[in-house]
C-alpha positions in Angstrom: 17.1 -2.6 7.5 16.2 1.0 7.3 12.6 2.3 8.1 10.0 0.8 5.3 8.4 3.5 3.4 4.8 2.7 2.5 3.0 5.0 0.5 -1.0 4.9 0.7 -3.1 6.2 -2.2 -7.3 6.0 -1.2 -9.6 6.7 -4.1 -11.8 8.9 -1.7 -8.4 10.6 0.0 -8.1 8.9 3.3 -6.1 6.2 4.4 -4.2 7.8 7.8 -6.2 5.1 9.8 -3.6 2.6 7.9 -0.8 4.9 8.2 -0.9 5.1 12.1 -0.4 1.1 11.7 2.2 1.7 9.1 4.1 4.1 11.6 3.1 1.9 14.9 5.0 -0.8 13.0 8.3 1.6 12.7 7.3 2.2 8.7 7.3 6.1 7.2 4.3 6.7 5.6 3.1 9.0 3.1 -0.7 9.7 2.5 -1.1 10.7 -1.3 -3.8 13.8 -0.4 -7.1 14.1 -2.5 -9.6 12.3 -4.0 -8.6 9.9 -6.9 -4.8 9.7 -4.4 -5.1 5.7 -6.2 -4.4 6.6 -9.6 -1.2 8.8 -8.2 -0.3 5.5 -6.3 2.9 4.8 -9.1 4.1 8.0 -9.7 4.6 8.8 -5.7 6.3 5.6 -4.8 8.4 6.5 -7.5 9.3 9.7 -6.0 9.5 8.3 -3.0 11.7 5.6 -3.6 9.2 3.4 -1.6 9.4 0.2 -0.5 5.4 -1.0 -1.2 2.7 0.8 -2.2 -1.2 0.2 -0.4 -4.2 1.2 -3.0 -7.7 1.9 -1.8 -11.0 2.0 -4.3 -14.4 0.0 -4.8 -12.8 -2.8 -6.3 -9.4 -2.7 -5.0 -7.4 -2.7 -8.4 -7.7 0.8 -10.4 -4.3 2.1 -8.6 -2.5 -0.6 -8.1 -3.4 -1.8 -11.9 -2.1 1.8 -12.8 1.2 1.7 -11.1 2.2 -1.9 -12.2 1.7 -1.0 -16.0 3.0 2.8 -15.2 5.9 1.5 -13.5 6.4 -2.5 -13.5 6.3 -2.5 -9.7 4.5 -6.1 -9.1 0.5 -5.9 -8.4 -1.7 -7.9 -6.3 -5.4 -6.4 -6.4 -9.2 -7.2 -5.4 -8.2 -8.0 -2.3 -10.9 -7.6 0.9 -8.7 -9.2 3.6 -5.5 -8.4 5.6 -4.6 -11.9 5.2 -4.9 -11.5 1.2 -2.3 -8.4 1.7 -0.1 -10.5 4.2 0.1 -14.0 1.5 0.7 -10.7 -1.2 3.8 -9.1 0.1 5.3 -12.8 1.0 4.5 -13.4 -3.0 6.4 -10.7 -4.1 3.9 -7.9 -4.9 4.7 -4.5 -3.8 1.4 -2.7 -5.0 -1.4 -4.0 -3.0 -5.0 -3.0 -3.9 -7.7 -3.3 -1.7 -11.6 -2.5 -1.6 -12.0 0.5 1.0 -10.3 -0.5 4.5 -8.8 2.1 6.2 -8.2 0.4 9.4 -4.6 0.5 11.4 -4.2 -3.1 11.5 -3.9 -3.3 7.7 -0.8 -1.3 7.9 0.5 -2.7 10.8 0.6 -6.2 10.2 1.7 -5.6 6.4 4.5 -3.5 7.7 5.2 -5.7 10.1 5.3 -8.6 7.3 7.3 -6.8 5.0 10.4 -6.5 7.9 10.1 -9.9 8.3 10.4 -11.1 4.6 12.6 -8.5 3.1 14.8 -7.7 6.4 
């Protein structure tokens, strides 16, 4: 399998705290820059040609609600746990919205999950 491409898109523009997972886990990812970086969640993976997408706001849903009806790319949102992201990805969803957690092991382990489902 080639190297996963993960795009992240944080409502408050952060989200390189998940990225250093994404990359520790052998994934490329791209950090949509500024504030309101969720609601250009869609249209980057789409440029991108990404393989799953990682949305950050207060409720966990305005991006990744925005790229599946922008683009049809399957959405799983509200979520508050790496575990929720993990059961996600081995669902299907490639949009994952989450309340605000911009921690390394988020990326990681859904990196990690997504080798090991789609590889």
């Amino acid at each position: 399998m080639s190297q996963v491409v993960v795009v992240i898109g944080d409502r408050l523009g952060k989200g390189q705290n998940v990225a250093k997972g994404v990359e520790a886990a052998g994934g490329k990812a791209i950090v949509v820059a500024g504030f309101g970086a969720d609601m250009r969640l869609g249209d980057e993976m789409k440029a991108a040609n990404a393989d799953f997408g990682i949305s950050f706001c207060g409720s966990g849903g305005a991006g990744a609600i925005t790229a599946q009806s922008k683009y049809g790319y399957p959405a799983e949102y509200g979520m508050r746990s790496v575990d929720e992201g993990v059961t996600a990805l081995r669902n299907g969803k490639l949009v994952l919205g989450f309340g605000f957690m911009d921690v390394e092991e988020l990326g990681r382990r859904l990196t990690e999950e997504f080798m090991k489902v789609r590889g």
